[in-house]
Residue, then its C-alpha position, 0 to 999 in steps of 0.5 A: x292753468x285756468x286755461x285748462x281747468x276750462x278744456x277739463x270742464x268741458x271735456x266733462x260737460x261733453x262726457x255727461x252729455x255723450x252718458x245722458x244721451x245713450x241712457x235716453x236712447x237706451x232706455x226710449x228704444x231698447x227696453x221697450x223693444x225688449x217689453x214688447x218681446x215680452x208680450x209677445x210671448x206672452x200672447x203666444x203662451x196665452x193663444x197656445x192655451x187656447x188652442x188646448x182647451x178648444x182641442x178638449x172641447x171638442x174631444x168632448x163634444x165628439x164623445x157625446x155625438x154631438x156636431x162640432x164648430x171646431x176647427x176640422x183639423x183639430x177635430x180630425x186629431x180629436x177623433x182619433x185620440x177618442x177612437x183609441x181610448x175606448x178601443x184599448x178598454x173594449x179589447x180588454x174586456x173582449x179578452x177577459x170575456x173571450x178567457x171566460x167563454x172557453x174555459x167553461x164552455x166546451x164548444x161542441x165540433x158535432x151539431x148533428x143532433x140538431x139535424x131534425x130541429x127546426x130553428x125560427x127567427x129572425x136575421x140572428x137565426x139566418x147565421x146558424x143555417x149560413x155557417x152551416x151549423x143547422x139545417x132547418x133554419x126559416x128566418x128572415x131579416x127584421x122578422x117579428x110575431x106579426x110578420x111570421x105570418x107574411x114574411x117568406x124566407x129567401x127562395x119561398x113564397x110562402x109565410x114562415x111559420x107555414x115551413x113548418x107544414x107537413x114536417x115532422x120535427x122534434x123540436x122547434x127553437x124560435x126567437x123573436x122578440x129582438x125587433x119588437x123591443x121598442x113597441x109600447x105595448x108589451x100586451x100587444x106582443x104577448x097576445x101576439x107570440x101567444x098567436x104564433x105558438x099556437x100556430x106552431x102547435x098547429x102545423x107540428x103538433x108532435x114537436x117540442x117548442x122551446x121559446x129562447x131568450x133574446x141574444x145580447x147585445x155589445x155595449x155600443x149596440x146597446x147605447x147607439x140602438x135607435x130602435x130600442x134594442x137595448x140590454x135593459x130593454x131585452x132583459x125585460x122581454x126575456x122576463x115576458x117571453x119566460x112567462x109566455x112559455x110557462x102560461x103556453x105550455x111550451x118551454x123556455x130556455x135561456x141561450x143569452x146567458x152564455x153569451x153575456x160577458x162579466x157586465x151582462x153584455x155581448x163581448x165585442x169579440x162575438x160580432x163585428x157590429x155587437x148584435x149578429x153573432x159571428x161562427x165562434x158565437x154561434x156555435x157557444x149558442x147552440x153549445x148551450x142549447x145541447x148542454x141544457x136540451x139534450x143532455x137532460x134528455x139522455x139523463 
């Protein structure tokens, strides 16, 4: 009986030893490995996160131009996720002015009433004689009202403002003022255009002078310009150019208001680039120079 009580111990010696040795080596080689998982996780959720903000970092920095460190293949992803943004908001605003540009403006189909006017400008101008929608057009790319008196348009070798010599026109349309919107000096333009006017004057002395307010331009054009030709910046030069007709002599009218959408810029739908005006525009411009010229003329 002893006997046995004394294979019964131990047997039971044996058991608690067999259970002391899986719980060690439980608790020594699996729970760790399984802690270890955890922190792996956990370091990926934390790396993942990391990932995102550098992602917005650089969505950031490529909204307000300036360079990137950022990893190219996030920043190529960046790109055009802030492309679509603003190109959604953009078409909106082109519809809406779009919707608002033909519903109270009738386009004309007929400029023939033009066929005697002479228009002078810059590269805005050169559109109107290249779709064909006036026949007198003298302009010339970056032309100013110091460079009217040396520029020659494409196929002449003689100034601008001399085309206008030996002609009889009825009326005479110029726009500058667009490539002089960075000068410092707005009294150096002034006496400047006061020049050409009385130029124009002298080379078509019967002829009616109209000087136009300078176009608009989108509102990219007008937040990228490096030359200072920014709506701000036009609005104050179309208030001078005003004066200027009125202490000339002559007369000013103000196209630019009919291309301005509801946030007084150029919509995006009139110009691939937002300054030069495509036909559609085009014909919206001189729409409102008949409206508000001639019109008044056959009242």
């Amino acid at each position: 009986m002893q006997k046995k009580k004394g294979i019964r111990f131990i047997y039971m010696l044996c058991a608690i030893s067999i259970v002391a040795a899986a719980t060690f080596f439980t608790v020594r080689y699996v729970f760790p490995k399984a802690h270890s998982g955890s922190n792996y996780t956990t370091q990926t959720t934390e790396s993942t996160s990391e990932t995102v903000l550098t992602e917005e970092k650089t969505s950031v920095i490529s909204t307000t131009g300036k360079p990137s460190t950022a990893n190219p293949t996030i920043q190529s992803t960046t790109s055009v996720s802030t492309t679509k943004i603003p190109s959604t908001s953009n078409t909106t605003a082109a519809v809406t002015s779009s919707t608002t540009a033909t519903s109270t403006v009738k386009i004309a189909d007929d400029f023939s009433v033009l066929d005697n006017c002479a228009f002078i400008g810059n590269s805005r101008v050169i559109a109107l004689k290249n779709y064909g929608l006036v026949k007198n057009g003298y302009a010339v790319v970056g032309l100013t009202v110091d460079t009217i008196f040396t520029k020659s348009v494409a196929g002449s070798t003689i100034p601008v403002i001399d085309e206008l010599s030996g002609k009889n026109f009825d009326k005479v349309f110029i726009m500058l003022g667009d490539n002089e919107c960075g000068w410092s000096s707005k009294d150096v333009f002034v006496e400047k255009y006061s020049r050409v006017i009385a130029a124009v004057k002298e080379r078509v002395p019967d002829a009616e002078i109209y000087l136009q307010s300078i176009l608009p331009v989108s509102q990219t054009a007008s937040d990228t310009s490096p030359f200072g030709v920014t709506n701000a910046n036009i609005d104050k030069m179309n208030v001078l150019i005003e004066e200027l007709a009125a202490d000339n002599g002559v007369k000013y009218i103000n196209p630019a208001s009919a291309l301005k959408n509801s946030n007084g810029v150029l919509p995006d739908e009139a110009s691939s680039d937002g300054i030069h005006l495509n036909k559609k525009y085009c014909k919206i411009w001189l729409t409102y120079i008949i409206d508000n010229v001639f019109s008044e003329e056959a009242e």
